[in-house]
C-alpha positions as CSV (number, residue, x, y, z in Angstrom):
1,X,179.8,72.2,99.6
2,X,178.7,75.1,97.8
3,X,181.1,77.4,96.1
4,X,181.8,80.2,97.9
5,X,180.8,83.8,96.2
6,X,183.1,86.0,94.4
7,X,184.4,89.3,94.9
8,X,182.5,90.6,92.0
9,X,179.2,88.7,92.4
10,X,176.2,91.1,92.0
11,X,178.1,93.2,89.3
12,X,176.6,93.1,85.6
13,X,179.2,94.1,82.8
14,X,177.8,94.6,79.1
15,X,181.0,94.0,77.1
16,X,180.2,94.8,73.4
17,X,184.0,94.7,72.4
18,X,185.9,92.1,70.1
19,X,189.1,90.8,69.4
20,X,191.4,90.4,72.7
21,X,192.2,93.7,75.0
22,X,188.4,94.2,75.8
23,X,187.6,90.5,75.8
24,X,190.1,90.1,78.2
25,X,189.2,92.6,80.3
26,X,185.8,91.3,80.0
27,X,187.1,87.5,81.5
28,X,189.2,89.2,84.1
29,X,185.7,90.7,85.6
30,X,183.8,87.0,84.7
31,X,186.5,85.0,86.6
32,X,186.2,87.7,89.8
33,X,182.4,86.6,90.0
34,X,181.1,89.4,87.5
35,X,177.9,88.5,85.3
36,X,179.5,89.4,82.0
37,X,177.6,89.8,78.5
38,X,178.5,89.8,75.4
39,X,177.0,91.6,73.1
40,X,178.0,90.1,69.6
41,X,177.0,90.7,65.7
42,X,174.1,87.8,64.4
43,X,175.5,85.8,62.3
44,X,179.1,86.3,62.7
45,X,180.0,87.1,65.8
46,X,183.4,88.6,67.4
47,X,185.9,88.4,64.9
48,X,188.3,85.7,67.0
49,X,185.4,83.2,66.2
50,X,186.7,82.9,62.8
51,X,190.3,82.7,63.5
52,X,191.4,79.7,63.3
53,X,192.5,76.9,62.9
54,X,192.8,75.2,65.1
55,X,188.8,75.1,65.9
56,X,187.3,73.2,68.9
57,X,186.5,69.8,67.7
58,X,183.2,69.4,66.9
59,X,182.1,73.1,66.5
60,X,183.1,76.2,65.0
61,X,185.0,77.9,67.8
62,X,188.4,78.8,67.0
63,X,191.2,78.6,69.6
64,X,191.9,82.4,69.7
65,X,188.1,83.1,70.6
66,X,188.2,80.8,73.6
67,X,191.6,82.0,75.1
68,X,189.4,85.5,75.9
69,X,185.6,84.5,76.8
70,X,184.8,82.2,79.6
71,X,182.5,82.6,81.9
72,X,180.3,85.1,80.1
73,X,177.0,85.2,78.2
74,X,176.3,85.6,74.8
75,X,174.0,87.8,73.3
76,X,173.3,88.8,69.2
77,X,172.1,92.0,68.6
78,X,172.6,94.8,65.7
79,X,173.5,98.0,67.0
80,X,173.0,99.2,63.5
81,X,169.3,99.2,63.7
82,X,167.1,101.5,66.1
83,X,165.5,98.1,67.7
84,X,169.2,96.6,68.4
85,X,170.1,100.2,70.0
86,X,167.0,99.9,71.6
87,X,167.8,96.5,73.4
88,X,171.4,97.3,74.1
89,X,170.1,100.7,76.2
90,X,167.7,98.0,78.2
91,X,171.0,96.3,79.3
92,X,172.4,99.5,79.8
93,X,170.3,100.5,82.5
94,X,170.3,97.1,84.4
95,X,174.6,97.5,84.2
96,X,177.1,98.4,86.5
97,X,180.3,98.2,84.0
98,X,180.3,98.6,79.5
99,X,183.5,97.8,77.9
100,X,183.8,98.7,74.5
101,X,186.9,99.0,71.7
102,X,185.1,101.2,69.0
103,X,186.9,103.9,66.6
104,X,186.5,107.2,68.9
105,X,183.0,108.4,68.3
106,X,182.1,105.1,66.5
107,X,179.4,104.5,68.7
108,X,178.0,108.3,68.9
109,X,175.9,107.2,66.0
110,X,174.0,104.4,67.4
111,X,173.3,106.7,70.5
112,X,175.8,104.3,72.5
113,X,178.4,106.7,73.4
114,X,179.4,108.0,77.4
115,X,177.8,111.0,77.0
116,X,173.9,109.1,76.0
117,X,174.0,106.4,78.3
118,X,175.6,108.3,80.8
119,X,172.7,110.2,81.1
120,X,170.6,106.6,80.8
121,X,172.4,105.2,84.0
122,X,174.4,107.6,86.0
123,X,176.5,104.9,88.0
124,X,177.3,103.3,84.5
125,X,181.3,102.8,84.6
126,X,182.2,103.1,80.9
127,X,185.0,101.5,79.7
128,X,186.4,102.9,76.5
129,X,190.0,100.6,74.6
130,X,191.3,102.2,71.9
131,X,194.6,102.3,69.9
132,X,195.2,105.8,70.9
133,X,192.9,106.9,73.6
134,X,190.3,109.3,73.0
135,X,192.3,112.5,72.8
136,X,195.6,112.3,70.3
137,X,196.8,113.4,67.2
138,X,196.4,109.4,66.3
139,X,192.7,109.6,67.7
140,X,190.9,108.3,64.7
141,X,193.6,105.6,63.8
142,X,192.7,102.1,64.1
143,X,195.2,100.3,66.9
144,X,196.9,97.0,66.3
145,X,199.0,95.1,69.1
146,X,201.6,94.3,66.3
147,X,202.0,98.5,65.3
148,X,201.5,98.9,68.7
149,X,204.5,96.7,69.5
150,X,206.5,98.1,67.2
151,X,205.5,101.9,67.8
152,X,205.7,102.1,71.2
153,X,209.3,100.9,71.8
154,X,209.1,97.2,72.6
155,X,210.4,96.1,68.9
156,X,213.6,98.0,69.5
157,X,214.5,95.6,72.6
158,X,213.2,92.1,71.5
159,X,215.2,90.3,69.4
160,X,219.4,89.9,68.4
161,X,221.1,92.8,67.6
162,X,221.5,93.7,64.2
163,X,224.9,92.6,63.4
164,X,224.3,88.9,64.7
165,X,222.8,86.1,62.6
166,X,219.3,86.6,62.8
167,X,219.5,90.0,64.3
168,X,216.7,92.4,63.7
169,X,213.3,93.4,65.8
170,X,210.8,90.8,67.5
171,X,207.4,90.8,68.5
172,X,205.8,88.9,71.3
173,X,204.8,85.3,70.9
174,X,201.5,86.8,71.9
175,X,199.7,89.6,71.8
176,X,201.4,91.5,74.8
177,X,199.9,94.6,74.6
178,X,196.6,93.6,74.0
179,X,196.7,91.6,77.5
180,X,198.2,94.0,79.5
181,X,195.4,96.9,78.2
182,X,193.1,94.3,79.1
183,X,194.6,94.0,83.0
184,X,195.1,97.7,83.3
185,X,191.1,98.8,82.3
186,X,190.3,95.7,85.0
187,X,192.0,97.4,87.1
188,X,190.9,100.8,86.5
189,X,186.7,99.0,86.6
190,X,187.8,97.6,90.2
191,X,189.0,101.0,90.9
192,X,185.7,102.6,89.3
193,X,183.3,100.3,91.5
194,X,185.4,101.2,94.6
195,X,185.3,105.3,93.9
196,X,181.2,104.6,93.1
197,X,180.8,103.1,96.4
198,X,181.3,106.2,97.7
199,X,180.3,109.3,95.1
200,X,177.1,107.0,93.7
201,X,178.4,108.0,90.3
202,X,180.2,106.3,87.2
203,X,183.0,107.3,85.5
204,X,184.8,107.4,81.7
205,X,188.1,105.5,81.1
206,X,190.1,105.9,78.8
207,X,192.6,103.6,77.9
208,X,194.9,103.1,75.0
209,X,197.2,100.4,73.5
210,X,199.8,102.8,72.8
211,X,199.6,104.2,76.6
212,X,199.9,101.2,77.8
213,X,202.8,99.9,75.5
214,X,204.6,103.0,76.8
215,X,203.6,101.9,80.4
216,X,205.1,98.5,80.7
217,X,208.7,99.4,79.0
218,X,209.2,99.8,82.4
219,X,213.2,99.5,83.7
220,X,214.1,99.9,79.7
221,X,212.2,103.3,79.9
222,X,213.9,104.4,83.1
223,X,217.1,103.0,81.5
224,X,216.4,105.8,78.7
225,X,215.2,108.7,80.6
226,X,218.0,108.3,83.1
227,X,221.0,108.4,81.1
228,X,219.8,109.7,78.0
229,X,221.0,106.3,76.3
230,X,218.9,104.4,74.0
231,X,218.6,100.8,74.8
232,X,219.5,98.5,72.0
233,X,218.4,94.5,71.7
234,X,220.6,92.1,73.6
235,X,218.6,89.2,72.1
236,X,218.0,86.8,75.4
237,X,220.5,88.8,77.7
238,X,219.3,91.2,80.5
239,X,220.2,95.3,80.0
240,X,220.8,95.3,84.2
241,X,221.9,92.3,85.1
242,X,224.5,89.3,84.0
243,X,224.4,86.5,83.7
244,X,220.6,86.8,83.2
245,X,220.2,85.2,79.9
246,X,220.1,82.1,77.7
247,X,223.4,79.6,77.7
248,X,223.8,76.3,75.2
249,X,224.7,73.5,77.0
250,X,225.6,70.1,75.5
251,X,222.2,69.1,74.5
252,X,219.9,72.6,74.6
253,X,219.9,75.4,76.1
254,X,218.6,76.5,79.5
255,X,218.4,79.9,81.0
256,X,220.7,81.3,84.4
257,X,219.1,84.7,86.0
258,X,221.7,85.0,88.6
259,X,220.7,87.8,90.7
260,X,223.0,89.0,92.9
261,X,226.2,88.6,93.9
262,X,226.3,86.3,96.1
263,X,224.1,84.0,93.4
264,X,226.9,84.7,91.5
265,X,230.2,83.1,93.9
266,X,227.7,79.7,93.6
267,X,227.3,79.9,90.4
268,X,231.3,80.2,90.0
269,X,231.8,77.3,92.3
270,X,229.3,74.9,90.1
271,X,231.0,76.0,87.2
272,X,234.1,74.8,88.7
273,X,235.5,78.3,88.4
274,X,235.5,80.3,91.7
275,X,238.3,83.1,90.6
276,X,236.0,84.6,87.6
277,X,233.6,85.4,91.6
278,X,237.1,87.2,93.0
279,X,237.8,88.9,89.4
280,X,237.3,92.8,90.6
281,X,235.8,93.0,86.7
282,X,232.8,90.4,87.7
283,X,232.8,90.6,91.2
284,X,229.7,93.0,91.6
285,X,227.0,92.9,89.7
286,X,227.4,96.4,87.9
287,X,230.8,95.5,86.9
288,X,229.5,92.2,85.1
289,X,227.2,94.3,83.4
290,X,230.0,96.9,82.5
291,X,232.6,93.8,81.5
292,X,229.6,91.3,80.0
293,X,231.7,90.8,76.7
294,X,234.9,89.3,78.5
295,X,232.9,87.4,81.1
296,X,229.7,85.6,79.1
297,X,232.3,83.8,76.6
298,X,233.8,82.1,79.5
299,X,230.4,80.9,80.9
300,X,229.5,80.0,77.4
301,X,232.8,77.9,77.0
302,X,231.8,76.1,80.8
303,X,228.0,75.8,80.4
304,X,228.8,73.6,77.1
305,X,230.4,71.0,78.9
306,X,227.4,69.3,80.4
307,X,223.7,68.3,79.6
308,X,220.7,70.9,80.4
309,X,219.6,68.5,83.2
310,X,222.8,67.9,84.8
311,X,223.3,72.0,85.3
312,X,219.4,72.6,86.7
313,X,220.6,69.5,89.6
314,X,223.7,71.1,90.4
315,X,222.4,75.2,90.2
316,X,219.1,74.2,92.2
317,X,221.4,72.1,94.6
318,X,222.9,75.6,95.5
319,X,219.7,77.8,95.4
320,X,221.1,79.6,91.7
321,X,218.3,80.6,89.7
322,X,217.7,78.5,86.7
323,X,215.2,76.3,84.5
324,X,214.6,74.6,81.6
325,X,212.9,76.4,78.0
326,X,210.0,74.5,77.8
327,X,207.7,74.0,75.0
328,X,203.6,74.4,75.5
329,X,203.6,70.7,75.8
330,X,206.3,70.7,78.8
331,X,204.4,73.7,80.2
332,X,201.3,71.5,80.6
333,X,203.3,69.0,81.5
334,X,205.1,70.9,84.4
335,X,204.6,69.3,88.0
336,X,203.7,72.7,89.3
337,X,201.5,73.6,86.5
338,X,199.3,70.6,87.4
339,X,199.5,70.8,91.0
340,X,198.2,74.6,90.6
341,X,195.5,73.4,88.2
342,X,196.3,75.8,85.5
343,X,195.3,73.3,82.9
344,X,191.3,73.5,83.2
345,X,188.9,71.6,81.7
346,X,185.0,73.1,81.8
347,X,182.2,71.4,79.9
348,X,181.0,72.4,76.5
349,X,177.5,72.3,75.3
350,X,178.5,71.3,71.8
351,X,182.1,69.4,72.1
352,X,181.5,67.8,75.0
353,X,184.4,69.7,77.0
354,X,187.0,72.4,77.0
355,X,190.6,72.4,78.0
356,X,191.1,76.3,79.2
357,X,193.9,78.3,81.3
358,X,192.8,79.1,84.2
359,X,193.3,82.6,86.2
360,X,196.1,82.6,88.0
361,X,194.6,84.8,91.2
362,X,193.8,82.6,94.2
363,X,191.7,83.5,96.8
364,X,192.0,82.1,100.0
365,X,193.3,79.0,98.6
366,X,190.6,78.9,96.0
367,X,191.1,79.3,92.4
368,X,189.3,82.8,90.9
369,X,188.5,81.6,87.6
370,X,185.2,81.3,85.5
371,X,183.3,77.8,85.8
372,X,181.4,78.2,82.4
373,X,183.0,77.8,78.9
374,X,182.7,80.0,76.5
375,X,179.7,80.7,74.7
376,X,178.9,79.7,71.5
377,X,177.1,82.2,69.7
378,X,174.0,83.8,71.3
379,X,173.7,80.6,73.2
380,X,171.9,83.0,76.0
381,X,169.7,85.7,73.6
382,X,166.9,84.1,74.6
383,X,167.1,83.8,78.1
384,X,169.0,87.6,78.9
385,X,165.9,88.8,76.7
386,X,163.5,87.4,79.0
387,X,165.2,88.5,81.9
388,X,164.7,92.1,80.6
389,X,161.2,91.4,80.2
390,X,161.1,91.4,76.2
391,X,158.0,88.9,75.6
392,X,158.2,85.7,73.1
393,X,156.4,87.7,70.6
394,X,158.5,90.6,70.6
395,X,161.7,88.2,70.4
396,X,160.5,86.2,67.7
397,X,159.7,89.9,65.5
398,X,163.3,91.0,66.6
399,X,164.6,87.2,65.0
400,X,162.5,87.5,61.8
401,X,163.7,91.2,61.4
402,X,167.4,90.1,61.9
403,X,168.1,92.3,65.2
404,X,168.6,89.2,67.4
């Protein structure tokens, strides 16, 4: 049975950008069906190439490169040189989508910016991730996810308070704002291609780290902005909601996100403690919240009492929400990550295979997810050349000269 086509099949993105939020963009579009290349430095490459270990056995590919790139095409060409812009402005015009993560104005000098290819290729969708966006008094800084993190709020809520042991701002285990800029410009491209159905036009996004940092402090921002109070770091507790939070038990620790009130009578019951549900200081959720510091020491003193494995049978007997904190291996591990097939294994031209994470989005029952590894470094220059009609001869010049 053949595999059935994709929602983006038919659509051609250029994605000259490096690192993770463009990349990731980039593989959001390739798993939807999208023919997506990438334009990379010869020679080196994007930057994630070289971040490692640990490297793909057998070949140079570092782990953090592959996390970001399947399903796409690579293609090495300096922009630098007049015959690199050159090429690029040939893909250009054959391309529905260009994602890029350049300074602001970087690329004005290679002739690469909206404004020239714009004029190339009207119904060019131009895709622009920066640090700060293209109009700010930051502009012109360069934008990391870990100063992102840490500017744009999410620092101050991750991690213990300051007066516990250990107490003092977090980051992400991974880099969360570099992934969710990379989901929000997919989304604004999906949006692009809808609006260009209609106007036969592209368009110019904009997006910044920093904006969407801001973006996704969601219920901690309202918190703010609604009572004027500044949110402070509860460690693995919840700001709305108790108990929703981490608890030792006798051999680990587990997590209870008890969600409402009635949750929260079960919960009592399992814990062999059925008044703390009647208590007029814990029997709503809001007072919970308001009386957290003379209820969670009693839960603490209960949930020690038995092993992590006896509480999930007993709370998942009942329907209270609960579960295990896994590590990676346990993830893979999992029951329902296997039955989902979120562990996926593609083949690789050089180390014989690659184990991947697949896209989570199904369609129709069918997994949306890219069925080509990623690249190794302009493993497809020759053949996207030819495709644009450069001859042999004129490749193997562009080679010797260094601009492929």
């Amino acid at each position: 049975m053949s595999e059935p086509t994709k929602p983006l099949a038919g659509i051609k993105v250029l994605d000259i950008s490096r690192v993770l939020a463009g990349p990731w963009c980039g593989q959001m579009l390739a798993d939807m069906g999208a023919d997506v290349i990438k334009v990379e430095r010869p020679g080196s490459g994007d930057d994630t190439r070289h971040w490692g270990p640990p490297w793909l056995a057998g070949t140079e590919e570092s782990a953090y490169y592959l996390c970001a790139n399947r399903g796409k095409r690579s293609v090495t060409v300096d922009m630098a040189k007049p015959e690199g812009q050159a090429v690029i402005k040939q893909l250009v015009a054959q391309s529905d989508v260009l994602i890029e993560n350049f300074k602001v104005g970087g690329l004005k000098r290679y002739g690469l910016d909206y404004a020239s290819l714009k004029a190339l290729n009207p119904k060019l969708i131009y895709c622009s991730i920066t640090g700060f966006g293209q109009e700010s008094p930051y502009a012109h800084r360069a934008g990391y996810d870990f100063m992102i993190q840490a500017m744009g709020g999410i620092m101050s809520l991750t991690g213990k308070p300051d007066d516990e042991p250990g107490g003092g701002p977090v980051k992400s285990g991974v880099a969360f704002t570099d992934i969710f800029t990379g989901l929000y410009a997919a989304n604004a491209i999906l949006a692009a291609l809808y609006q260009r159905r209609d106007s036969g036009v592209g368009c110019h996004i904009d997006m910044a780290l920093m904006d969407v940092q801001v973006g996704v402090l969601a219920n901690q921002a309202l918190n703010y902005l609604t009572s004027g109070n500044v949110p402070q770091r509860l460690g693995n507790a919840h700001p709305n909601i108790v108990p929703y939070q981490a608890f030792a038990t006798q051999d680990g620790h587990m997590i209870m996100a008890v969600g409402n009130d009635e949750q929260f009578k079960r919960f009592c019951t399992v814990l062999s403690l059925p008044t703390l549900a009647e208590d007029p200081r814990f029997a709503t959720n809001g007072a919970r919240v308001n009386h957290r510091a003379l209820l969670v020491p009693q839960l603490e003193a209960a949930l020690a009492q038995r092993t992590t494995d006896e509480w999930l049978a007993a709370f998942e007997a009942v329907g209270v929400p609960c579960g295990p904190i896994n590590t990676l291996d346990r993830v893979f591990d999992d029951p329902h990550v296997k039955a989902r097939g979120l562990k996926q294994t593609l083949p690789h031209d050089q180390a014989g295979h690659v184990d991947l994470v697949a896209n989570p989005i199904r369609f129709n029952g069918a997994q949306l997810s890219a069925t080509t590894a990623p690249p190794h470094l302009g493993q497809h220059t020759e053949s996207v050349l030819d495709e644009l009609g450069i001859s042999l001869e004129q490749r193997t010049a562009l080679r010797e000269a260094g601009i492929i």
